[in-house]
Every structure is written in C-alpha cells, then in structure tokens.
C-alpha positions as CSV (number, residue, x, y, z in Angstrom):
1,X,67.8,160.2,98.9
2,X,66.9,158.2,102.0
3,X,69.8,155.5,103.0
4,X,68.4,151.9,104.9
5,X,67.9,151.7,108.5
6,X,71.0,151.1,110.9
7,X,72.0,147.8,113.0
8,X,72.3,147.8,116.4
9,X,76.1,148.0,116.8
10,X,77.3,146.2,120.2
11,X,79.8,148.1,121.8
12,X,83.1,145.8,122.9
13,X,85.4,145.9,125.8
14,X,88.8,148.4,124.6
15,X,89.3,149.4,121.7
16,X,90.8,148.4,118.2
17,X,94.1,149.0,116.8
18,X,94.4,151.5,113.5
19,X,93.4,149.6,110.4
20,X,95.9,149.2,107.6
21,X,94.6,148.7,104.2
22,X,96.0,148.0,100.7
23,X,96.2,151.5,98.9
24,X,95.8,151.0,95.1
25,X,98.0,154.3,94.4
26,X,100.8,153.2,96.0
27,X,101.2,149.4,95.4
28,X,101.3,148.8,99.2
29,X,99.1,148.1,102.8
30,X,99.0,151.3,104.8
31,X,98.0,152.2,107.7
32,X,95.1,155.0,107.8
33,X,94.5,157.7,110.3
34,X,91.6,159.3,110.3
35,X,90.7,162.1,112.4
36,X,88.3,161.7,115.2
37,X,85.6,161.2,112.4
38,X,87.1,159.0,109.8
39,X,85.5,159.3,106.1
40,X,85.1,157.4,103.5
41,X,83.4,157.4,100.1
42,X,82.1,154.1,98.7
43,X,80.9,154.4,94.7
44,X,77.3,152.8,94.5
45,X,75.0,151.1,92.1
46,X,73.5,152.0,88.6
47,X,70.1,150.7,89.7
48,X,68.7,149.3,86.5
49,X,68.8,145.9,88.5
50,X,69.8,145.6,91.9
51,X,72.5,143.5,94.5
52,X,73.8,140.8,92.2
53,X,76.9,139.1,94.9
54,X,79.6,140.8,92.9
55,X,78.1,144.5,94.6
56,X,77.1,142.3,97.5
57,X,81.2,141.7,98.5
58,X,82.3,145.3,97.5
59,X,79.9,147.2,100.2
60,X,80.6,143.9,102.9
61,X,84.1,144.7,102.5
62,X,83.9,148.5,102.8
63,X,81.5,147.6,105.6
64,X,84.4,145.7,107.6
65,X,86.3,149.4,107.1
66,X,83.5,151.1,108.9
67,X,83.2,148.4,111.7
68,X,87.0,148.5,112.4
69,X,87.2,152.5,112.3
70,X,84.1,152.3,114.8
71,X,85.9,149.6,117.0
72,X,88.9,151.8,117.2
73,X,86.6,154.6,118.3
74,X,86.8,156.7,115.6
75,X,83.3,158.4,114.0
76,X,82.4,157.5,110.8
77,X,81.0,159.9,108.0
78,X,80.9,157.5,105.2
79,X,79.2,158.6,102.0
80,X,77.4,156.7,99.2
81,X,76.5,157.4,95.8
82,X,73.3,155.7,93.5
83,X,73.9,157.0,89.8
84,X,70.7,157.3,89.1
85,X,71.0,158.5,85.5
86,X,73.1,156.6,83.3
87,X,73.3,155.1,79.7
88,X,72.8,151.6,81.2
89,X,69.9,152.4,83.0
90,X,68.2,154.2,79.8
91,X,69.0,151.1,77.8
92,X,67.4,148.4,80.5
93,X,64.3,150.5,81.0
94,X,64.2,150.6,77.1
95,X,64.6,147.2,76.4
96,X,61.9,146.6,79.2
97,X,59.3,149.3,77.6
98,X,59.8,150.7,81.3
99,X,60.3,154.3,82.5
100,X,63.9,154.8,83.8
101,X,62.6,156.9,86.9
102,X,60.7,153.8,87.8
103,X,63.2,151.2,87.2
104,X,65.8,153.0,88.9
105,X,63.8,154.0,92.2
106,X,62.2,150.4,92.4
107,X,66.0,148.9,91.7
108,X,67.2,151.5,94.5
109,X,64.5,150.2,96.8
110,X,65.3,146.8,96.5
111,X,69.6,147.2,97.2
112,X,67.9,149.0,100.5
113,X,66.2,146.1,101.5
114,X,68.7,143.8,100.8
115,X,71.9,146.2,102.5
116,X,69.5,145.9,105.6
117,X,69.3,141.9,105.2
118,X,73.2,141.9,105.4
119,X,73.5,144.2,108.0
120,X,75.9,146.8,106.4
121,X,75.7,150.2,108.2
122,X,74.0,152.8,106.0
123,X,76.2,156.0,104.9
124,X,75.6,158.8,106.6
125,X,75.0,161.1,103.3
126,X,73.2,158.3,100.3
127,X,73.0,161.3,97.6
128,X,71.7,160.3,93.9
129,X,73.0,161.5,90.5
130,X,70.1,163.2,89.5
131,X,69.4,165.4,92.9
132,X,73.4,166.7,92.3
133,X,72.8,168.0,88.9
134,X,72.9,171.6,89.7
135,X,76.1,171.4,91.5
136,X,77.5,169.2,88.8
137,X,76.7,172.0,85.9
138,X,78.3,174.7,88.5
139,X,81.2,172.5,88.6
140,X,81.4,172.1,84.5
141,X,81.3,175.8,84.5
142,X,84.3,176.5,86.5
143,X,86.3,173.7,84.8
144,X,85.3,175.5,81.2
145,X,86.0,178.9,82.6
146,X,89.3,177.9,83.9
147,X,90.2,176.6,80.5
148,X,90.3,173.0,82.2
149,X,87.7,171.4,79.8
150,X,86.3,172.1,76.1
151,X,83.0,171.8,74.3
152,X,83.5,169.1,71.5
153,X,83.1,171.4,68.1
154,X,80.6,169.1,66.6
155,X,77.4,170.7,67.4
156,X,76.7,167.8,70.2
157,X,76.9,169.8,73.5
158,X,79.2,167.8,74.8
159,X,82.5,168.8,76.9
160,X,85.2,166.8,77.9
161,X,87.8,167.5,80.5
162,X,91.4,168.1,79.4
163,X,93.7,165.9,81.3
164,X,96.8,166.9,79.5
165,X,96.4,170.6,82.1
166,X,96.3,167.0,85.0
167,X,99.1,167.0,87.2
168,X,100.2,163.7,88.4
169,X,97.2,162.3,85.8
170,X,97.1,158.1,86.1
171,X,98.7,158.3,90.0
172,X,95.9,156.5,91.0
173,X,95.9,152.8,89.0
174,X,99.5,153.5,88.1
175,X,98.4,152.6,84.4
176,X,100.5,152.9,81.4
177,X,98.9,154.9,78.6
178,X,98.2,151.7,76.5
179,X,96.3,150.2,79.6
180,X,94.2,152.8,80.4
181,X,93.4,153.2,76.6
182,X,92.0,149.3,76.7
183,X,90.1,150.1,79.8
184,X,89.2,153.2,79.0
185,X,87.1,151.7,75.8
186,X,85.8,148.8,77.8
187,X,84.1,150.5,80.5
188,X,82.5,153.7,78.9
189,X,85.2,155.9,77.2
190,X,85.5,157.1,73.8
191,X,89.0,157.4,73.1
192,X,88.7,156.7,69.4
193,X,85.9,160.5,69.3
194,X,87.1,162.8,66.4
195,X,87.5,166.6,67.7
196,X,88.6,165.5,71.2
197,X,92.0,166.6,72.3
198,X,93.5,164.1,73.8
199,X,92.3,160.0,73.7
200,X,91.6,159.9,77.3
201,X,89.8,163.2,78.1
202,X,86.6,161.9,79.8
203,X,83.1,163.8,79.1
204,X,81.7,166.1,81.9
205,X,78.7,166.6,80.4
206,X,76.6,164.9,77.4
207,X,74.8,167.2,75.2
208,X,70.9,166.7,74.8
209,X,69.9,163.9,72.4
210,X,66.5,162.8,71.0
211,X,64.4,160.8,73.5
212,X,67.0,161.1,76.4
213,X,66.3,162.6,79.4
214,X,68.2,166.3,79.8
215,X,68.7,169.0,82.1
216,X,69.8,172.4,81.7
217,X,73.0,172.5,81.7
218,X,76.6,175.4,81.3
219,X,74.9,178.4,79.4
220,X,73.5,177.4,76.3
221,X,73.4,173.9,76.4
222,X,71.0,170.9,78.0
223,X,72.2,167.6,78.6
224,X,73.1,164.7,81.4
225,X,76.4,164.5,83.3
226,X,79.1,162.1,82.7
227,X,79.6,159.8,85.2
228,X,83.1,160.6,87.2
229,X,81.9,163.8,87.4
230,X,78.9,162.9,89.4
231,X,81.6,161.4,91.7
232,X,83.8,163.9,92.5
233,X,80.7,166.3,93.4
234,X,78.9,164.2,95.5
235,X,82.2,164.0,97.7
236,X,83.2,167.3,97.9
237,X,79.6,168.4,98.5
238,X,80.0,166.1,101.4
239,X,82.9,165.2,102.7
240,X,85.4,167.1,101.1
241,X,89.1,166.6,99.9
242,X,91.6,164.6,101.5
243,X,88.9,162.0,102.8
244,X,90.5,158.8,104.1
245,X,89.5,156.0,102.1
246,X,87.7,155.7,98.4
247,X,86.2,152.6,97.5
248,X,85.0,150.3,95.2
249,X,85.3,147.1,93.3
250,X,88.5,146.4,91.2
251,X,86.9,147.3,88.2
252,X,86.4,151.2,89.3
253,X,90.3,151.4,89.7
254,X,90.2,153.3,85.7
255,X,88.4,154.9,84.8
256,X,86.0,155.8,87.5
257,X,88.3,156.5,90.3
258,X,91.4,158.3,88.0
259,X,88.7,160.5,86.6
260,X,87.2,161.4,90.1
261,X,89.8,162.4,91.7
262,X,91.3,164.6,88.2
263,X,88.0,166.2,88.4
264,X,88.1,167.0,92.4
265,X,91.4,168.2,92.1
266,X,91.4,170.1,89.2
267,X,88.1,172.4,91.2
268,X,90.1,172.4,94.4
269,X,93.9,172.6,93.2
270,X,94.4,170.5,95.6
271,X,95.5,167.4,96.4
272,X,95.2,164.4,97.2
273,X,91.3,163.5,96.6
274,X,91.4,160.7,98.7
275,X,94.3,159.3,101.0
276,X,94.2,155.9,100.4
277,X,92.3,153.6,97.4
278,X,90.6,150.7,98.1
279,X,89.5,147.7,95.5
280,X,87.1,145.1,96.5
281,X,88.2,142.0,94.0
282,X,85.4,140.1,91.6
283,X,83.2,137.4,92.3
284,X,82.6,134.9,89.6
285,X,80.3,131.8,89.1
286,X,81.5,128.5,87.5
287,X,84.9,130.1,86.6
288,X,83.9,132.9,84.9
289,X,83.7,136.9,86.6
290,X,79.8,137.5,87.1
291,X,78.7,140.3,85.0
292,X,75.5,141.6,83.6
293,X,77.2,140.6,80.2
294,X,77.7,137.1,80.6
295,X,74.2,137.1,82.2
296,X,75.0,135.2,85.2
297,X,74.9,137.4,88.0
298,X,73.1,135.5,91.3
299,X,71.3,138.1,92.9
300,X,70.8,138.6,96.9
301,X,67.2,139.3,96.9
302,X,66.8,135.5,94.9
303,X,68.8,133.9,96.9
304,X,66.6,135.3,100.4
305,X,63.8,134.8,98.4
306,X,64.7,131.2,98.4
307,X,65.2,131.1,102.2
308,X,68.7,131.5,102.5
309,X,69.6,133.2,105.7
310,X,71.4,136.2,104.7
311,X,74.0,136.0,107.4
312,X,75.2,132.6,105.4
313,X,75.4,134.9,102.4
314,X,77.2,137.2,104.6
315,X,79.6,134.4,106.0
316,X,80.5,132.9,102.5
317,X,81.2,136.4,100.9
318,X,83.9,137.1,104.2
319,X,85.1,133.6,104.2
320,X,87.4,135.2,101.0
321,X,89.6,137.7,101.3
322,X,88.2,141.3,99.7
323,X,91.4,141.7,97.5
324,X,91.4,138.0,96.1
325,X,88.9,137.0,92.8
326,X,86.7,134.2,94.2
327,X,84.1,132.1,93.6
328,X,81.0,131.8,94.5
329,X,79.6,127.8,94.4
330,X,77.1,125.9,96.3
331,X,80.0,124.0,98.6
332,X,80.4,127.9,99.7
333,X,77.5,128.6,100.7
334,X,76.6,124.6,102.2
335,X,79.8,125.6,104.3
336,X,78.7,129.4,105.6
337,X,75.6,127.4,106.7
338,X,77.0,125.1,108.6
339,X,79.7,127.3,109.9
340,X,77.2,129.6,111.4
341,X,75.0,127.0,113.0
342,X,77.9,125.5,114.6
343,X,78.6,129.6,115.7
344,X,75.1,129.6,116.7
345,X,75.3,126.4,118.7
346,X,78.4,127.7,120.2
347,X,76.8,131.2,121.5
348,X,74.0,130.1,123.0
349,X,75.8,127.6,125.6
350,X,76.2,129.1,129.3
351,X,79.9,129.0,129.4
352,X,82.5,129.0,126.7
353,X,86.3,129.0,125.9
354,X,88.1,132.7,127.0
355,X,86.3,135.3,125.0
356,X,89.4,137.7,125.3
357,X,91.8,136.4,123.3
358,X,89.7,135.6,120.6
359,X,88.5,139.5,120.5
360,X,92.3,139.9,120.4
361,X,92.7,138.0,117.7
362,X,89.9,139.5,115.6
363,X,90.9,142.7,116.0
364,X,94.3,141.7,114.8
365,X,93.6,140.1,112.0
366,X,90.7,142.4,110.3
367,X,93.2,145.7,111.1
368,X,95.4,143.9,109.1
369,X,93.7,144.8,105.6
370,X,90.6,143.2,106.6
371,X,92.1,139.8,107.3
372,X,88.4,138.0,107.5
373,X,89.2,134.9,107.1
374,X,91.6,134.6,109.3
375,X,88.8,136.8,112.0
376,X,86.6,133.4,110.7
377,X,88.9,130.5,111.4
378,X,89.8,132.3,114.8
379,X,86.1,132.4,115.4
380,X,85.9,128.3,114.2
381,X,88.5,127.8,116.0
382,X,86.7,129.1,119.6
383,X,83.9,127.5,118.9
384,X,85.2,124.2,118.5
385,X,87.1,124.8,121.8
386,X,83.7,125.6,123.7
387,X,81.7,123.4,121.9
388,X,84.2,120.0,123.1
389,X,84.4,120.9,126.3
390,X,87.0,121.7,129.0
391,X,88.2,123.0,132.4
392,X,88.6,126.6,130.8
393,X,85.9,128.1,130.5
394,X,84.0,131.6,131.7
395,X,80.3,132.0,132.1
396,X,80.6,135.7,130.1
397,X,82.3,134.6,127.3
398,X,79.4,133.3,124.8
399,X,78.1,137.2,125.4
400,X,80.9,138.6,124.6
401,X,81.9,136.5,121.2
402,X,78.7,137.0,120.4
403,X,78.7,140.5,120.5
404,X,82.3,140.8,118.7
405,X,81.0,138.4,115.8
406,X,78.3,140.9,115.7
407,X,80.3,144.4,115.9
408,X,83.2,143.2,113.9
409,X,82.3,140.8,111.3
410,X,78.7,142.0,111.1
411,X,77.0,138.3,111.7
412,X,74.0,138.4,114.3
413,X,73.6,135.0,116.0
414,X,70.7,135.4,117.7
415,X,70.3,134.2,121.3
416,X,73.3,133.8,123.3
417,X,74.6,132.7,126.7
C-alpha cells in the first residue's frame, strides 16, 4: 500500500538527548534506546471515513517520537497499519449503498492527503489488512496447531485465541478482569459468546457469513481476520519483536494493544512485543470525547477545505500535551493562528534573539515525553524577545529557529531571515 510523500526534514546543529516517554505497561516515563534504527509501530485508521482531529492528534504525537529519535540521530523504521477490512467499514459502505473496496481506498486516499498537509513523516512500511491475509491465516494455523487457539463448536468457522495458555496476559493496560470485561464489550469483544472458553479470548479469525466479504482461510474454512491479529502480523512481518515503541490513542490500550502483543508472543515465545506503550489522549468538542457515535467528529480535510492553514491545525493540536484529554474550540484554533503569524513575523526578520538556547530548550522539553507545549511557549517566548527588540541579537538565528520549529515541532513557516 503506498504511504504519502515525505517533508523535507532540516537537519540542526548537534544532536538531541534520548527521548523518555510515558510507558503504559509500567505506569511510568522511561527513557527508550533504540538501536541505531529506532522502530516503532503506530496502529492506523479503519478508513470508512477519514482524519476526524481525534486521529489527527494521535499520528502528530507519534510524529514528535519520530522527529526526536531523528534529532538524536537515530534511523527510524516506523510502521503503519490501514485495517482495511473491518465490521465498521462493511456497515458504513452498507448504510451508504457503497462498495467497501471503494469507500475504504477513497477514505485511505484522503488521510494521505491530509497526513501530507500536516507534515507528519510517512512510515517506512504502510501495509493494509487485506494485502496480510495470507500471513494472517499461516499465523491462525500455527496458533491452532500449537493448541493456542480453538474453533468455536457452533458451526460458524470462527476461532478464538485462548488466553488462559497467556503468560503475563493483561501486563500491558494493567487491567483488572472486571475492566477489561467492560472494555472488552465496548470496543468489539464478545465476552458474553456461548462455547467460548474463557470471556476474554479474542477471535482470530471470523467464519464466512452471507453477503460478507471472505477469504480462504486454516484448512476447511473461509472467513475475515479479527482485528488484533492483523496487528501483530503486520509487525512481525516488518519490524519484528522487541520494537521500541507501540502506539496509539488511549482508547487502543484494551483491547487492541493486550491482544497484539498475546498474539505476537504467543507465535514467537517471546517476549516482550514492544518495549514501551504509548497512548495519545482524546480530543473532544463542546465537552464531550469526539466519536463517530456522538456524531461530532470535525474532520481535517473540512476544516482545509475551509481555508484553514493546516499548520494552525498543527499548532492547536501540540499546544496540548499528547497524554492530557483536551478540547478542541474555536479560541484554539483563533490562538494557533495568531501564534504562528506572530512565529511567522518573527522568522522572517534579519536578526533575532540567540537561536541556541532556544534549540536547547526545545530539545529539552520534547525529550521529556513530548513536552510540546512547553517546546511552544519557549518558541513564544523567543519570538517575543526578537520581535521587541534589543542589543542581543545574531544575524543566523531567524534560520536557525526556523529550521528547529520545522525539524522538531513539524511547523513550516515559510520564508525566513
């Protein structure tokens, strides 16, 4: 599956410090240390509509992760996923009297167009659902034929992975059984399906049903995958176990991320799947979390298609922090607008206030778990500095916090001095 095209990335005087970053599964901010190719797997969108801001703030913030690693000279293999197939995709391009192959490919084209508006750096490896399948089904066959997972004796096809044979099962969220029961049955699980073995087993694979799509699946059957599967195969396939950093938004932290890594470590018997886990937190819209449910998702393509300048829509998303629930209102994005054309202004004078130790700064603060809003008021705070005046100033220095606005936080300003 082709990714989006990649910004120019200015390269900095030195070199940044190792990032530390909140780890879900242990409940504190680490410090990572990737090799000299860092890699990270970032869980992408069921295209039956595309970047609503909530997605918008999850790939900006894993975005800062590959910025940093690349400032501290690392090489980034960072890996995305689209799940392509997927009962909410079937049920939008139903209620639309739409194929699903269509909706999904034109939904995927237009999170590629609006990825390259905001300027995230595409993954090396963008690998869909459906173009895994046969690596998924080989997978679902060793887990059966280790006696890891079960076909459901109901005459459905469908076989579910038994975590009760899971070492170390619920590590990752650190979720008591009763909580991962209630999330489990609000975000896709059946825990409540006669003839399964154990409430929480998730479903590899979904037998064929009428008027779904299917796929030839473990001997004797057809079907679909389930979802964490898809997951866990895409990363091994690419960037194998032990990978630095999973992401996603808070919402992924059970089931989708548990189940993943049970999966990837059950066909490896090894662990860990990832090193450290990563949660992007929600954005909501007049006090409430923005969901497809509630039906009031703002969507990035609408808001450029308005004239918004997506670097403003860039700016108010990192004017949050990626761990805290925020909103998003029109005072935030009146205030990323006039904060980047004072920037702007700033940049393009001849001479400004010491570009050093503001690139100091701004590596300091977005090592420490992605500090970007204290990288912005460090940023403000220079170009108030420059833009007032004074006796210290250097003729460089609008380059060169132009460029580090640019590399680090991902905001092109255009001309500079």
């Amino acid at each position: 599956m082709l990714s989006w095209p990649a910004p120019l990335l200015p390269t900095l005087p030195g070199t940044g410090p190792a990032l530390k970053v909140h780890d879900t599964a242990r409940g504190e901010v680490v410090s990572t240390s990737p090799g000299p190719t860092a890699r990270m797997y970032v869980c992408g969108i069921t295209p039956y509509d595309a970047t609503h801001l909530g997605h918008a703030a999850t790939y900006l913030a894993f975005d800062l992760v590959n910025r940093v690693w690349r400032d501290a000279g690392h090489a980034v293999h960072y890996v995305q996923n689209v799940t392509d197939i997927d009962d909410p995709l079937l049920e939008r391009a139903a209620r639309d009297n739409e194929d699903w192959v269509v909706l999904a490919m034109r939904e995927t084209a237009l999170f590629r167009e609006d990825m390259t508006a905001l300027r995230v750096l595409p993954p090396e490896d963008y690998v869909g659902a459906v173009e895994s399948i046969p690596r998924i089904v080989a997978h679902v066959e060793d887990l059966l034929a280790e006696g890891l997972a079960y076909v459901l004796d109901d005459g459905t096809g469908d076989i579910y992975h038994d975590v009760a044979q899971a070492p170390g099962f619920g590590g990752e969220s650190r979720y008591d059984e009763t909580t991962m029961l209630g999330f489990f049955a609000e975000r896709g699980g059946d825990p409540d399906r006669p003839g399964k073995r154990q409430p929480l087993d998730p479903m590899l694979w979904r037998g064929e049903r009428p008027g779904e799509p299917s796929w030839p699946g473990p001997p004797g059957t057809a079907g679909r995958p389930g979802w964490h599967i898809e997951c866990a195969t895409i990363a091994l396939d690419t960037i194998g176990m032990g990978f630095d950093v999973q992401g996603g938004g808070s919402d992924l932290v059970f089931p989708h991320h548990e189940y993943s890594a049970v999966h990837a470590e059950a066909l490896t018997a090894t662990k860990p799947f990832a090193r450290a886990y990563v949660h992007a937190a929600m954005i909501g819209l007049d006090g409430e979390k923005m969901s497809k449910s509630r039906g009031n998702l703002v969507f990035v393509s609408k808001l450029r298609g308005e004239g918004v300048d997506p670097m403003a829509i860039r700016l108010a998303l990192l004017s949050g922090h990626y761990r805290t629930d925020r909103a998003w209102t029109a005072d935030l994005l009146a205030t990323a607008e006039e904060r980047l054309a004072t920037w702007r202004r700033a940049v393009a004078l001849d001479a400004g206030a010491p570009a050093a130790p503001l690139l100091l700064g701004m590596r300091e603060r977005l090592t420490d778990d992605l500090d970007s809003p204290g990288a912005i008021a460090l940023v403000d705070a220079w170009a108030h500095r420059t833009l007032t005046g004074g006796d210290d100033v250097e003729e460089e220095s609008p380059r060169i916090v132009c460029d580090a606005i640019d590399a680090l936080l991902g905001v092109a300003l255009g001309d500079c001095g």
